[in-house]
VEXVOZA-699313 format. One line per field, with one value per residue: x, y, z of N, C-alpha, C, CB in turn; residue in one letter. Coordinates in steps of 0.2 Angstrom, whole numbers, padded with zeros to 4 digits, m for minus. Each point is the difference from the previous one (the first is absolute). Glycine has a CB too. Example, Ala and Ser with C-alpha at 12.3 -4.5 7.8 and 13.67 -1.06 7.14 Angstrom:
VEXVOZA-699313
nu c(0066 | 0007)
nv c(m0028 | 0011)
nw c(0039 | m0010)
cau c(m0004 | 0004)
cav c(0006 | 0006)
caw c(0000 | 0001)
cu c(0004 | m0004)
cv c(0006 | 0005)
cw c(0000 | 0003)
cbu c(m0009 | 0006)
cbv c(m0006 | m0003)
cbw c(0006 | m0010)
rest c(a | s)
This chain:
VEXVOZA-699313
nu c(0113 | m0010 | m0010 | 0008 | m0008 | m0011 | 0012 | 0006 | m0010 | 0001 | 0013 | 0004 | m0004 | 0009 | 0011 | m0008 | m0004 | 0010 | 0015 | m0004 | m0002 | 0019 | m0001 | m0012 | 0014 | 0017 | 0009 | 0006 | 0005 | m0004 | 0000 | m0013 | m0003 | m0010 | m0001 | m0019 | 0004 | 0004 | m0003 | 0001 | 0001 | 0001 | 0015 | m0010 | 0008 | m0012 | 0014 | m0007 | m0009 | 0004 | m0006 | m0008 | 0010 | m0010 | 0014 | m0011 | 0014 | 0004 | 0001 | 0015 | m0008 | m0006 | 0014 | m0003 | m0008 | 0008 | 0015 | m0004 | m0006 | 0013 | 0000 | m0013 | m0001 | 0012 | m0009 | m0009 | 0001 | 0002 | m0011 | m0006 | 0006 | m0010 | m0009 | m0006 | m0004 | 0010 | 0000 | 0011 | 0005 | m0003 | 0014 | m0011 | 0006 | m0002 | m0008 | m0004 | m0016 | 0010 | m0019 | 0004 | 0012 | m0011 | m0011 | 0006 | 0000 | m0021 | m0006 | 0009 | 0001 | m0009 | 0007 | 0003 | m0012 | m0011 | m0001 | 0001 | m0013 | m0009 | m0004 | m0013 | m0002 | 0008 | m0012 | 0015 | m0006 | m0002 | m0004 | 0012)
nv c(m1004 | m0014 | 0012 | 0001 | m0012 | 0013 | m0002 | 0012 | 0010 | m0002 | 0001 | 0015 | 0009 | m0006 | 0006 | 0020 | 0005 | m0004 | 0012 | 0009 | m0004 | m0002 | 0014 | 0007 | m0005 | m0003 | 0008 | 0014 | 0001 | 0019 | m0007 | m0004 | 0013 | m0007 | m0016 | m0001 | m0014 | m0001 | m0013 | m0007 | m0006 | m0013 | m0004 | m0005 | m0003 | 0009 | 0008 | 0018 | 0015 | 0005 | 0010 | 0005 | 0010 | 0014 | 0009 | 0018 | 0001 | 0009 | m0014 | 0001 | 0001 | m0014 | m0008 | 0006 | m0010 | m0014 | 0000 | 0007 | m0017 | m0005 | 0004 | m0006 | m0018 | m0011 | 0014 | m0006 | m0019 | 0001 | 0006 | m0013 | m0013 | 0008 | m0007 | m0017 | m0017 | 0003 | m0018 | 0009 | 0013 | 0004 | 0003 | 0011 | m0006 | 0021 | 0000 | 0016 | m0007 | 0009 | m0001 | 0014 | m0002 | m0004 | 0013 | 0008 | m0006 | m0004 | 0016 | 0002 | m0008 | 0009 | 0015 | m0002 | m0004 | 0004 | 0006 | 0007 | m0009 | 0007 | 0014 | m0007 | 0011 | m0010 | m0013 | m0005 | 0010 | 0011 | 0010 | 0009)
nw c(0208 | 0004 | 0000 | 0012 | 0008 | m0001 | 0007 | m0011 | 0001 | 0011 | 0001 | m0010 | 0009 | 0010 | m0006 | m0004 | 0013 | 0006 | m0015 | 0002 | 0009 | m0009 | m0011 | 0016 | 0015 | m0005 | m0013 | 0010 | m0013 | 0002 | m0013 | 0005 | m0006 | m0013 | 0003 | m0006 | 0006 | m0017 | 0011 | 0013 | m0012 | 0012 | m0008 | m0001 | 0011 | 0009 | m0011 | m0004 | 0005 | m0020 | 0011 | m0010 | 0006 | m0014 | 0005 | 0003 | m0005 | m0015 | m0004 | 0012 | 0010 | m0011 | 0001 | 0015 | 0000 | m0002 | 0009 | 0012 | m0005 | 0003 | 0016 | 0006 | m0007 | 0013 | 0007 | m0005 | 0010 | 0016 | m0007 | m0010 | 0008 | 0008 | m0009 | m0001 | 0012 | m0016 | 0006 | m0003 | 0009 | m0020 | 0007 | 0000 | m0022 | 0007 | m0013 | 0000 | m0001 | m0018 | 0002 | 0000 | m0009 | m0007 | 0006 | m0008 | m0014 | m0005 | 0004 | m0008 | m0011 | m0005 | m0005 | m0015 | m0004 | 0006 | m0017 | 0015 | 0007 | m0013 | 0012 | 0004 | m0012 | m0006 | 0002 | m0013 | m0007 | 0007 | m0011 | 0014)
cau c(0000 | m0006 | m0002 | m0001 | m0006 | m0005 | 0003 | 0007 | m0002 | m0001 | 0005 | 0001 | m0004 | 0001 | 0008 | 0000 | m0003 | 0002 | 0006 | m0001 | 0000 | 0007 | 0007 | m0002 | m0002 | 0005 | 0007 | 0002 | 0005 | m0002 | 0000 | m0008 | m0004 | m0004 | 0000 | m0007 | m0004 | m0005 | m0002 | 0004 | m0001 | 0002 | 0000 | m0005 | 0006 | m0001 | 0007 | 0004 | m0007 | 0003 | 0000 | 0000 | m0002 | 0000 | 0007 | m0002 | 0009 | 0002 | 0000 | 0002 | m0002 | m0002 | 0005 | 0000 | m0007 | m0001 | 0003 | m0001 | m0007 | 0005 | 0006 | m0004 | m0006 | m0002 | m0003 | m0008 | m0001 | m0002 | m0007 | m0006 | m0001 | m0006 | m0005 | m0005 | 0004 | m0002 | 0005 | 0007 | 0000 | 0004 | 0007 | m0003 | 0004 | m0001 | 0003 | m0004 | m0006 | 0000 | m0006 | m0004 | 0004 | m0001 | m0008 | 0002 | 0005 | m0004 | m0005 | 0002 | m0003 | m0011 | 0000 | 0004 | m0005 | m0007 | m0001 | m0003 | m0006 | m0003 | m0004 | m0005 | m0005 | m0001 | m0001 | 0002 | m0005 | m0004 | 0000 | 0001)
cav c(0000 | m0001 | 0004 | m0001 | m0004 | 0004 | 0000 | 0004 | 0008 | 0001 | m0002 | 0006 | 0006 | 0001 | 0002 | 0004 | 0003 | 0001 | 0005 | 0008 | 0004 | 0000 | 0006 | 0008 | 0002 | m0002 | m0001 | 0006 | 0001 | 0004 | m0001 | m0002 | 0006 | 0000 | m0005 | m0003 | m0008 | 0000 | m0008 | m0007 | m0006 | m0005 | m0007 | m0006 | m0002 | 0003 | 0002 | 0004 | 0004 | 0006 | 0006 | 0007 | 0007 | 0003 | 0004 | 0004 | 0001 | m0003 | m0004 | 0000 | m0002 | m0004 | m0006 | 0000 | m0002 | m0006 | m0003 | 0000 | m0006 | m0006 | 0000 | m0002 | m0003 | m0002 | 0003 | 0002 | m0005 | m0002 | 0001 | m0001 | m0007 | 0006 | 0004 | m0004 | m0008 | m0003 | m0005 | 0004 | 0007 | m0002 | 0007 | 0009 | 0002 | 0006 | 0002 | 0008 | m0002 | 0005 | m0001 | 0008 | 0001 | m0002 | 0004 | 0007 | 0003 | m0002 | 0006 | 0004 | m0005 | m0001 | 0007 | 0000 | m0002 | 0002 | 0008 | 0005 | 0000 | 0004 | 0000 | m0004 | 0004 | 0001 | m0006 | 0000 | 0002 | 0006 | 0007 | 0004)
caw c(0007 | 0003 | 0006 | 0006 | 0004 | 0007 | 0007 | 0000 | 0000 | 0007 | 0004 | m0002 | 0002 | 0008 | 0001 | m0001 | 0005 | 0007 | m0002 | 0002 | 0010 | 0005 | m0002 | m0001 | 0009 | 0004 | m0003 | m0001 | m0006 | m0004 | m0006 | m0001 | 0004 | m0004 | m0003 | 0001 | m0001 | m0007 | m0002 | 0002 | m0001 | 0004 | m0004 | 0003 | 0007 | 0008 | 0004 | m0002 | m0001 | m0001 | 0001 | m0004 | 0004 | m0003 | 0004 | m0004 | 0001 | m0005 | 0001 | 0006 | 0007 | 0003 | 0000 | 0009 | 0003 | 0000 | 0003 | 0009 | 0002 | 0000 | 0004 | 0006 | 0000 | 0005 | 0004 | m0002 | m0001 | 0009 | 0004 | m0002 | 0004 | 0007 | m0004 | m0005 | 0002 | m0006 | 0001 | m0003 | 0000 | m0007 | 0000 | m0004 | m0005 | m0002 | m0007 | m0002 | m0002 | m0005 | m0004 | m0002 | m0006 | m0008 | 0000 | m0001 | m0006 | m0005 | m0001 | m0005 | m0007 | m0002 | m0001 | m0006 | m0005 | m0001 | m0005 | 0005 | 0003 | m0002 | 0004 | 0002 | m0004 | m0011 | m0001 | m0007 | m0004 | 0002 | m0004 | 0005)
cu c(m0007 | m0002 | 0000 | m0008 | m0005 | 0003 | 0006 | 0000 | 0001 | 0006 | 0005 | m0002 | 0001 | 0007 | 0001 | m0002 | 0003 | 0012 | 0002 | 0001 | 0007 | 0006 | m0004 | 0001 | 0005 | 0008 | 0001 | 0004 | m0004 | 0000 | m0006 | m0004 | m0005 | 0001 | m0009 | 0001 | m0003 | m0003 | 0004 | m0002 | 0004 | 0006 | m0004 | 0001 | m0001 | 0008 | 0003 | m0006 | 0003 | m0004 | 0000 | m0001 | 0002 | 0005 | m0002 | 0007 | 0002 | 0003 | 0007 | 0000 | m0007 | 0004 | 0001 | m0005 | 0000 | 0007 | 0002 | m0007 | 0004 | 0004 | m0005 | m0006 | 0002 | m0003 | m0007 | m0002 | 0001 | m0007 | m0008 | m0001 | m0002 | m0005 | m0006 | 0004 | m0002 | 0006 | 0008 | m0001 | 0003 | 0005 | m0002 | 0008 | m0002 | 0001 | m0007 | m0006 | 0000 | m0007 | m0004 | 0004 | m0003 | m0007 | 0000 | 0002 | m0006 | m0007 | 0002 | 0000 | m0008 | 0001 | 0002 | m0005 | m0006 | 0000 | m0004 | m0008 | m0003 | m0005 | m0008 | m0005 | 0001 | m0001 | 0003 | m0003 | m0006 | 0001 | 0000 | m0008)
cv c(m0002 | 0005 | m0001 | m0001 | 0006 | 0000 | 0005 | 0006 | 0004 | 0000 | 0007 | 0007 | 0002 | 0003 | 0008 | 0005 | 0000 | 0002 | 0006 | 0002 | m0002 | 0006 | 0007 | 0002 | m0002 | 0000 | 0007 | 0005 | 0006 | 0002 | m0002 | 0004 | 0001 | m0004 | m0005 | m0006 | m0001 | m0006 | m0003 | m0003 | m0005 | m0003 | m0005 | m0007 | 0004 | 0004 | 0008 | 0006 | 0006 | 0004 | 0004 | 0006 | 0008 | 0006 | 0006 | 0001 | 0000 | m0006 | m0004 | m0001 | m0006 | m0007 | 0000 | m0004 | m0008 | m0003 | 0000 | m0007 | m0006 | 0000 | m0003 | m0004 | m0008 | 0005 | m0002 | m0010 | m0002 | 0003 | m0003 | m0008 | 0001 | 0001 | m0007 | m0009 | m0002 | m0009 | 0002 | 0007 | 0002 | 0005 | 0004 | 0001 | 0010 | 0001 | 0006 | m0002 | 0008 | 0000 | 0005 | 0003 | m0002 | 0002 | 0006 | 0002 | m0004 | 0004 | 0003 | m0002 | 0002 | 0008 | 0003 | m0002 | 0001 | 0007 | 0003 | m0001 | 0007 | 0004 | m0003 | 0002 | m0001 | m0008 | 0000 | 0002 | 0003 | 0007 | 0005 | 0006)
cw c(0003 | 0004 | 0008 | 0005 | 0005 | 0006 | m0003 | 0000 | 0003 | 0006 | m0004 | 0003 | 0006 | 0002 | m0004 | 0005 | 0005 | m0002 | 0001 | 0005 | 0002 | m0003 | 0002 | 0010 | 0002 | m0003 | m0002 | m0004 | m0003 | m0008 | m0002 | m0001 | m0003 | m0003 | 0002 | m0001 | m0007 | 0002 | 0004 | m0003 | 0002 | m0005 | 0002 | 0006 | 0006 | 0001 | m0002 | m0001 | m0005 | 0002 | m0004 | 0003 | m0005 | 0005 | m0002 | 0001 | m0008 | 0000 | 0005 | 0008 | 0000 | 0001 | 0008 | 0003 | 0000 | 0002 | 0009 | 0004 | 0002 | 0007 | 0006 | m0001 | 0002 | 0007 | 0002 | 0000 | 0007 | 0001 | m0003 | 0000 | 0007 | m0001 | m0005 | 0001 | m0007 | 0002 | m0003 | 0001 | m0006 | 0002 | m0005 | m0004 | m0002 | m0005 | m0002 | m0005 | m0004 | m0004 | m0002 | m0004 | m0007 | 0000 | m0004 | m0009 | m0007 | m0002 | m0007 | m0009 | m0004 | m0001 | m0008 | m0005 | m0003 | m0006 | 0006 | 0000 | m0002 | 0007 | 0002 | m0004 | m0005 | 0000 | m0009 | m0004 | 0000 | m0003 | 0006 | m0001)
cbu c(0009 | 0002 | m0005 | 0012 | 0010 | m0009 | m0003 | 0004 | m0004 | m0010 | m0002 | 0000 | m0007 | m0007 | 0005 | m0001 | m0007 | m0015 | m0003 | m0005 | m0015 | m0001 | 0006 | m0012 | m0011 | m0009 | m0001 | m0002 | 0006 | 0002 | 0010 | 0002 | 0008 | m0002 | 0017 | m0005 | m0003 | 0007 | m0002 | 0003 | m0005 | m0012 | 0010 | m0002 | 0010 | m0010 | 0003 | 0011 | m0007 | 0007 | 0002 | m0005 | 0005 | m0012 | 0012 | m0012 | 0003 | 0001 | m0008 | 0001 | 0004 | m0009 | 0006 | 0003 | m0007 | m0009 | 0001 | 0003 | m0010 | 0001 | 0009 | 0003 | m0005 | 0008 | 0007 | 0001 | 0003 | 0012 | 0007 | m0001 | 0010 | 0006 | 0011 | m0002 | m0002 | m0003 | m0012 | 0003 | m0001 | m0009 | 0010 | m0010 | 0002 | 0002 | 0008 | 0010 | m0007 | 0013 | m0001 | m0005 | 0010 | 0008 | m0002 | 0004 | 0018 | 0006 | m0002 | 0005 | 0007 | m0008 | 0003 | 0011 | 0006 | m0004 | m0001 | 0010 | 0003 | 0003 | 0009 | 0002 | m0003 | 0010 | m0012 | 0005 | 0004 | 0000 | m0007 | 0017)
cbv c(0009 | m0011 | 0002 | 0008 | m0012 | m0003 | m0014 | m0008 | m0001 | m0004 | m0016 | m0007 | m0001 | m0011 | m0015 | m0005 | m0002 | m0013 | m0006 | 0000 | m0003 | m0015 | m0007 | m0001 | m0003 | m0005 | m0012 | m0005 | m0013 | 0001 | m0001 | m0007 | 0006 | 0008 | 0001 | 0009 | m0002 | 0007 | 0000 | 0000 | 0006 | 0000 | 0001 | 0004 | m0004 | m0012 | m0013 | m0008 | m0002 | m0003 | m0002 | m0007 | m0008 | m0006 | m0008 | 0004 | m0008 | 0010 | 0003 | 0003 | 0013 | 0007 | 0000 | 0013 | 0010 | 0002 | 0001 | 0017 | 0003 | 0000 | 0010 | 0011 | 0009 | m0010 | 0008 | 0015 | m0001 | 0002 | 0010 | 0011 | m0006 | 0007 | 0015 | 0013 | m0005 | 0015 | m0007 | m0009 | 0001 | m0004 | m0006 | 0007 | m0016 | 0003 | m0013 | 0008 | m0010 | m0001 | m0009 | 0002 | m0002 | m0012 | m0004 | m0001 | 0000 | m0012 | 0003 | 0004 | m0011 | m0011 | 0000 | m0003 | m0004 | m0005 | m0002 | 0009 | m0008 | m0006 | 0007 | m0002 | 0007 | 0011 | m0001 | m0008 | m0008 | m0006 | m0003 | m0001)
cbw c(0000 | 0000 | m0010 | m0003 | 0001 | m0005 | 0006 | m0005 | m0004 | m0004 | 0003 | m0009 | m0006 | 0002 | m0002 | m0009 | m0004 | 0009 | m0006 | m0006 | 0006 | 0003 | m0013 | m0013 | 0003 | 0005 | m0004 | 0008 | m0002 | 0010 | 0000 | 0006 | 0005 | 0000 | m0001 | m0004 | 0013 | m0011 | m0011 | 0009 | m0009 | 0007 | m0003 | m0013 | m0009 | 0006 | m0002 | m0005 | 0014 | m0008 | 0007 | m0008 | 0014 | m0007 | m0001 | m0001 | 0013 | m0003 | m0011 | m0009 | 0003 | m0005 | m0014 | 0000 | m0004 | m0008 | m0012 | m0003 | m0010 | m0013 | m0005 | 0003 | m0009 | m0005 | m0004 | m0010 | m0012 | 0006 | 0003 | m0006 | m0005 | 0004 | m0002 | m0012 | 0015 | m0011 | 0000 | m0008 | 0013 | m0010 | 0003 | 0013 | m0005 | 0008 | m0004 | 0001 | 0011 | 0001 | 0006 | 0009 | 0007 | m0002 | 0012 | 0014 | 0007 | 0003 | 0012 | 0011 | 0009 | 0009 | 0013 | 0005 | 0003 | 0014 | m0014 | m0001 | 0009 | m0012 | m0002 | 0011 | 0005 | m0007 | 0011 | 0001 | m0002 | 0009 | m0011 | 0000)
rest c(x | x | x | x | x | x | x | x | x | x | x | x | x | x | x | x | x | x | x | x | x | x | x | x | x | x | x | x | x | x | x | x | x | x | x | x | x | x | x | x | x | x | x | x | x | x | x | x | x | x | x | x | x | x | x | x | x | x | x | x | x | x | x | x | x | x | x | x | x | x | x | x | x | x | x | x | x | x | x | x | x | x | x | x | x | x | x | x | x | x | x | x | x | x | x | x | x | x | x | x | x | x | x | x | x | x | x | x | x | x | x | x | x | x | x | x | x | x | x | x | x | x | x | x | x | x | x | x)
């Protein structure tokens, strides 16, 4: 995958931003209610964006969450044609940004493996 341009980043970061302030101030669906913005990313065609979003809940209300997103994202796309001029306005695709999951679970993993941290005062090979 190429690296993204600088303009796009920005443009990325923008649409993330001004997402949040609209799902946190104007989309009333109570399923939304604990839902964080992780990421956007543009396509390069301007035409399509996905939406990462971190949900708290089980994994049932978060499926909720992302579909109450989906539902309301011609909403969230009028209003951010009000908000942001692009030459194209991309059509917002919702999807769960499970990064802290695999974060989490690859902690634990390591935990398993690492051998336990000795304390600071002893030192290996040391006589008590």
């Amino acid at each position: 995958m190429a690296p993204r341009s600088r303009r796009m980043e920005r443009l990325d970061e923008l649409l993330r931003q001004e997402i949040a302030r609209l799902i946190a101030e104007e989309v009333r669906d109570p399923r939304v209610g604990f839902t964080t913005v992780m990421d956007a990313r543009v396509s390069p065609d301007l035409r399509h964006a996905r939406v990462y979003v971190s949900v708290l809940g089980d994994d049932e209300e978060k499926e909720a969450a992302v579909d109450a997103l989906q539902r309301a994202s011609g909403f969230l796309r009028g209003r951010l044609g009000a908000i942001v001029e692009m030459k194209y306005l991309p059509e917002l695709k919702f999807e769960l940004d499970r990064s802290l999951e695999r974060a989490s679970r690859i902690e634990e993993i390591l935990g398993r493996v690492r051998p336990p941290e000795q304390p600071d005062d002893e030192s290996p090979g040391e006589e008590p």
